[in-house]
N, C-alpha and C positions, 0 to 999 in steps of 0.2 A: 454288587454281583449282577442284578438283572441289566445295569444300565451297558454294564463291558460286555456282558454276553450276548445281548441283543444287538450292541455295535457289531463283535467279532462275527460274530454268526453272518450277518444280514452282509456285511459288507466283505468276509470271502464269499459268500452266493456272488457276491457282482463283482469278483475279482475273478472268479471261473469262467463266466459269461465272458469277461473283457479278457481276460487269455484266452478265448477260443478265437478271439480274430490273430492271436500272434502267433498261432502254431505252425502255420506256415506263412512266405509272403511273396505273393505276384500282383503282378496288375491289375489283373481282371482273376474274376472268379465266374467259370459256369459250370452251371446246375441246371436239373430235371426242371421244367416247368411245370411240374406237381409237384417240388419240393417244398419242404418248411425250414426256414433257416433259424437251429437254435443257436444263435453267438456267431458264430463263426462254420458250424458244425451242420451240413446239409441232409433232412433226413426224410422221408417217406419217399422219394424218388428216384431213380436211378437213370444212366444210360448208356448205348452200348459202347466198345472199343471200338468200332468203326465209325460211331459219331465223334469221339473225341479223337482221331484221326482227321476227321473232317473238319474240324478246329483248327487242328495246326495248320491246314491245307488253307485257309483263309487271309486274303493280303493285309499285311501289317503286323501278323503274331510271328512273333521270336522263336516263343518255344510254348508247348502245351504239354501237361506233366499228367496224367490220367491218376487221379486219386480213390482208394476208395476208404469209406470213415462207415463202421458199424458201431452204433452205438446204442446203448437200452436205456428208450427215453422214460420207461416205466420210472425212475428216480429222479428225484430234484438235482443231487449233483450225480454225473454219471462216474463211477467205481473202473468199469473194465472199459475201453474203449480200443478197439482196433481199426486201425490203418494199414493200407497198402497200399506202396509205392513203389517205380520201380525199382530196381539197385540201386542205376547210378545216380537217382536225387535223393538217398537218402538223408543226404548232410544237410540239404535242406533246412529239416528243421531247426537249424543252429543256427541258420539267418539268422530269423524273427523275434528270436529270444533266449534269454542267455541260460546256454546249454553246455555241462560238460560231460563226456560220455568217457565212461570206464569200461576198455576191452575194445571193439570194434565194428565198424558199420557191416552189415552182412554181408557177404562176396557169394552166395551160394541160395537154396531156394529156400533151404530148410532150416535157415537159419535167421534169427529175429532182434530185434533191442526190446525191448523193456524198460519201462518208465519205472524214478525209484522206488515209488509206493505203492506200487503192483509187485515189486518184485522183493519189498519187504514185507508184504502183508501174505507172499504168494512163497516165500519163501527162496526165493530164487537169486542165483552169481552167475557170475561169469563162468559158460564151459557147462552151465546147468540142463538140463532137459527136461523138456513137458511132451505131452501127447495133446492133440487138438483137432478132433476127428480123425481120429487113426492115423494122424502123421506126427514123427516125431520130432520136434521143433529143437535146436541149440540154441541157449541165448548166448549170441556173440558179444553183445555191448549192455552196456543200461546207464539211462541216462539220467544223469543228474542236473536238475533245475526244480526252479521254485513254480514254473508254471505248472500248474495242479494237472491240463486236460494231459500233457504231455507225461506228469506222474504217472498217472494209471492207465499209459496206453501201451499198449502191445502191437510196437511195427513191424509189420512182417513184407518180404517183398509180395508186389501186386499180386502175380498168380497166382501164388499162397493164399492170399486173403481169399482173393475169388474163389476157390477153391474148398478150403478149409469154412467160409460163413456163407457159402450158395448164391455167392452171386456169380457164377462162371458169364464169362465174357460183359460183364457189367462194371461199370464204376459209378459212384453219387458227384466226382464234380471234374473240373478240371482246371487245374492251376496255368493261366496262359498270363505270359510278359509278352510286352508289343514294342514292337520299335521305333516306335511314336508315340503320341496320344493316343491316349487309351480308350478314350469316348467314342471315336467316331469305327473302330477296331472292338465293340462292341457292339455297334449296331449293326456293323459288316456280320458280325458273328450270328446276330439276330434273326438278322433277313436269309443268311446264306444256308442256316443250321436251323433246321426246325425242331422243335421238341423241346428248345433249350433255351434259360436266360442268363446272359453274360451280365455279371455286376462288377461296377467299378468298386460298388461300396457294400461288402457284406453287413456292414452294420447297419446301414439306410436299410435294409430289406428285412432285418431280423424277426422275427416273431417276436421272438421277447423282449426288444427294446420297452414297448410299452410294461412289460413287466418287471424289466429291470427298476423304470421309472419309480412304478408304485411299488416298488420293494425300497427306494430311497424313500418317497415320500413317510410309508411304514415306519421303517425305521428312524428318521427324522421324530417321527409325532410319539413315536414310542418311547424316544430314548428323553424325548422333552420331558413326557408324564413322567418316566422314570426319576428322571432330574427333580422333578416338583415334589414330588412324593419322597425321595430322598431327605428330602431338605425340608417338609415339614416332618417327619420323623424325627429327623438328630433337632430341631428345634423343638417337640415334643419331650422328647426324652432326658433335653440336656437340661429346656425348662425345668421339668418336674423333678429330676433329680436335683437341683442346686435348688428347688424352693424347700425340698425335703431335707433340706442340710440348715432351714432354716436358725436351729436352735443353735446350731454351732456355729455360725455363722453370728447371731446376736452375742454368743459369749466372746467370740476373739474380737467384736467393737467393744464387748462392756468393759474388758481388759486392755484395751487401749491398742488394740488395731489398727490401721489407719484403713482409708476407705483403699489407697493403692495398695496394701498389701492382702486383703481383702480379695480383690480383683486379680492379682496376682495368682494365689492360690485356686482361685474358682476358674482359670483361663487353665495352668497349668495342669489341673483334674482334667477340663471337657479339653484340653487338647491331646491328652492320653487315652480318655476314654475315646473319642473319635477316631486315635489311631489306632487301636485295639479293631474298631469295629473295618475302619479302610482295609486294613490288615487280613481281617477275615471276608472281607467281602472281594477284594483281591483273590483270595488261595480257591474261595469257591468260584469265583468267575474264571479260573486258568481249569478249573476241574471239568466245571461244568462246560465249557467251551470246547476243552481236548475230548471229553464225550461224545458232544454232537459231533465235530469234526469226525473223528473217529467211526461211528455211526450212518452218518449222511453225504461223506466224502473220503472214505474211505484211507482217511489220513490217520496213519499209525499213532500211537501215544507216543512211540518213543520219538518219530520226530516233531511233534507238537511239543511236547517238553522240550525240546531243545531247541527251539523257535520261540520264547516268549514276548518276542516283539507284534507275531503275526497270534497270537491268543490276547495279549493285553495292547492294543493300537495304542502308541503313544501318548498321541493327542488327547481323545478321550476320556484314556487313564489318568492323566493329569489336571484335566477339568475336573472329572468328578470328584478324584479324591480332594483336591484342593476348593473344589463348591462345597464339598458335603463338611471339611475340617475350617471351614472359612467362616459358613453357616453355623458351627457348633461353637466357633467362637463368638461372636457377635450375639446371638442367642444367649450364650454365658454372659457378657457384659454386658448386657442389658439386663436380664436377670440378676444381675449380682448389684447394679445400680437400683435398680427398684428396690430390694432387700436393706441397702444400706442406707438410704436415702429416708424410707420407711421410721429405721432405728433411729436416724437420728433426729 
């Protein structure tokens, strides 16, 4: 239990962070030069619609897409996030990651998508309405994808956003594609725009890159200890149990047992009892996993239950239970060799 729920856990935290550079995709990315970049996600800074005007106006850019992202970094993983963009790049988001949307991209001001785990946990379909500062919003679309940021976001077009979250005539970034190389169409950007930094590589600049690090490291050193402590556990317990079976064990040699049938028996107990224990350390690591998620990523029970690949990771579900049932054997025949070896 602890060793899958410390994997799962630890490694969607850095599956969040690594889908915030897919939610959208262009060339260069700029941002407030007081901003902090968490993932993907630009935040304490902002700038105006006339600066990112001024972007576009810069020789070499294509196109420059004014975005704005409010997000409440008060939480480890962010629950509500809102965007705005203008109409026509809504579809955008469909590039960079695999999205299907049910109903329609908005055509009108007042009208928005919704990501699916905002809008299951929010209660909300197609044709639905919310209020969001005295205006009343239709959800047109809702998008369905496994990228979590784009779950719980609420797109709304740009002046809505502005509007609706107090940023009037502001946005936090601007999505520019260049017609060339992007390098040198970012220093153009640099020099020509002031206030603002043009990145080719959102992740080179993240804030949290260093904390994604030591969230691997963490979890690496954690999930070790867990492994070890595992595994002297079931070698504690399987020992003790089969030396406790000592007496019945000396009567099936005094009766003429043989040492492989012996061995037999005390493999096919600790490989039950081990499964017994995989079994329930299983059911509590999907329980306890769908909680946190639940809790700190505002991912519903009902689609974590029906996701058990993304609460129990493959890989690791198959190390341990096969470490820990692998361990309780060999433990048993050793023990059971010592025992019979003894009698005779």
């Amino acid at each position: 239990m602890l060793i899958l729920t410390v994997v799962a856990v630890s490694g969607r935290y850095t599956s969040v962070v690594e889908q915030s550079y897919s939610i959208y995709k262009s060339d260069l990315l700029v941002v407030s030069s007081t901003s902090l970049l968490i993932g993907g996600i630009p935040v304490g800074g902002a700038i105006s619609d006339v600066t990112a005007s001024q972007i576009g106006g810069v020789a070499g850019v294509e196109s420059a897409t004014p975005i704005l992202l409010v997000v409440n970094v008060q939480q480890l993983i962010p629950s509500n996030i809102t965007i705005g963009i203008p109409i026509q790049n809504f579809s955008m988001f469909g590039r960079a990651t695999s999205v299907q949307l049910r109903g329609a991209y908005p055509e009108a001001a007042n009208q928005v998508v919704v990501g699916q785990y905002l809008a299951s946990s929010a209660g909300l379909a197609v044709g639905s309405t919310f209020k969001e500062e005295n205006m009343t919003l239709v959800v047109a679309g809702i998008l369905d994808t496994p990228n979590i940021v784009l779950s719980n976001a609420l797109i709304m077009p740009l002046q809505t956003a502005q509007s609706t979250q107090g940023y009037a005539g502001l946005v936090t970034a601007v999505l520019v594609n260049t017609l060339g190389q992007s390098a040198p169409v970012a220093d153009r950007i640099n020099s020509a725009v002031p206030g603002v930094v043009a990145l080719e590589s959102a992740r080179g600049q993240s804030f949290v890159e260093p904390l994604i690090s030591m969230v691997d490291t963490f979890d690496f050193a954690l999930g070790a200890v867990a492994v070890i402590l595992a595994l002297l556990f079931v070698a504690v317990i399987v020992s003790v149990n089969i030396f406790d079976q000592r007496d019945e064990l000396s009567t099936m040699v005094a009766v003429g047992a043989s040492s492989g049938s012996v061995h037999k028996i005390t493999i096919f107990e600790t490989l039950l009892f081990t499964a017994v224990g995989v079994a329930g350390g299983l059911l509590l690591s999907v329980i306890s996993t769908a909680l946190i998620f639940q809790r700190y990523a505002s991912i519903p029970l009902s689609v974590s239950f029906s996701n058990i690949s993304v609460l129990l990771p493959q890989v690791p579900t198959i190390v341990a239970c096969g470490g820990v049932m692998a361990s309780g054997v060999l433990v048993g025949a050793i023990a059971t060799s010592t025992i019979v070896r003894d009698l005779e």
